[in-house]
C-alpha positions in Angstrom: 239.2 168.7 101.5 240.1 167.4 98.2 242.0 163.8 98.1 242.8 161.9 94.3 242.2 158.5 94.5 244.8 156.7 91.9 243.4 154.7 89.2 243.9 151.0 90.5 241.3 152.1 93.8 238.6 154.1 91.5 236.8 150.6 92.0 235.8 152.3 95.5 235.0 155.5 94.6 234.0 155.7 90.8 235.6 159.0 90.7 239.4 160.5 90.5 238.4 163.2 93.0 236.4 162.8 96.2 235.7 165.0 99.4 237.0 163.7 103.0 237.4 165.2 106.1 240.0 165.1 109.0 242.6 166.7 110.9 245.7 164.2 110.4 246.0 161.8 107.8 244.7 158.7 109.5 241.4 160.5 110.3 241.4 161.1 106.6 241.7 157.2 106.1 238.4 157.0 108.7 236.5 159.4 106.8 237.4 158.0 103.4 237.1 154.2 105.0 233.4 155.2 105.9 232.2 156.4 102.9 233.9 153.9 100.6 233.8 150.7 102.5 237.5 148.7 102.2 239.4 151.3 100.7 241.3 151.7 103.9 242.6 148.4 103.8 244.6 148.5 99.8 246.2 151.7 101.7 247.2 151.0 105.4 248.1 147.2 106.2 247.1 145.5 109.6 249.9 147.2 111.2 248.1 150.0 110.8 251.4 151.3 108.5 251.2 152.5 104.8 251.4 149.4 101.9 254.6 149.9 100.5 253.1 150.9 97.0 251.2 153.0 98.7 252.5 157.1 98.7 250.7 160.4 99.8 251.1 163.9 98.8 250.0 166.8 100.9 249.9 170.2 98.8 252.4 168.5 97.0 254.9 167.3 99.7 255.5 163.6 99.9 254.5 162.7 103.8 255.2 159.1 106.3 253.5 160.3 109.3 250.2 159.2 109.4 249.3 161.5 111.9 250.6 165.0 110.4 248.2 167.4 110.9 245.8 168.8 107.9 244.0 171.7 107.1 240.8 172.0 105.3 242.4 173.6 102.3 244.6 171.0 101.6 244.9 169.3 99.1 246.0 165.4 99.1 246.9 162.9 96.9 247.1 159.2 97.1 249.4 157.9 94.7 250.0 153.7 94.1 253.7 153.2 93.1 254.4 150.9 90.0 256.1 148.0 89.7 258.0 146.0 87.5 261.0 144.0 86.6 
């Protein structure tokens, strides 16, 4: 499936758009983890939760659960939240 990488990661992928593979969220992660080596980590802390920056958008739809269930025409998108004061 289809997954946009936001800007401040493109260091791991060189591209905005990149293919992955899984059938929930965190197998995404795995998939994504495996072919870009670290990227995992600036997304899911070693809790295993989401960075709080860190947002994603299935088909448009703002999920949490790290295990909700994909299909292979979805698409997803990773956003990083911005800061400031």
């Amino acid at each position: 499936m289809k997954v946009l990488i936001p800007g401040p990661l493109l260091s791991y992928t060189q591209k905005r758009e990149v293919e992955a593979s899984g059938a929930t969220l965190t197998e995404l992660l795995t998939d994504l983890d495996r072919q870009y080596p670290g990227l995992r980590f600036r997304i899911i802390d070693e809790q295993h939760e989401m960075r709080p920056h860190m947002r994603f958008f299935v088909n448009g739809e703002q999920l949490f659960d790290m295990t909700h269930s994909l299909r292979t025409t979805d698409a997803v998108q990773i956003v990083q939240a911005l800061s400031g004061g």
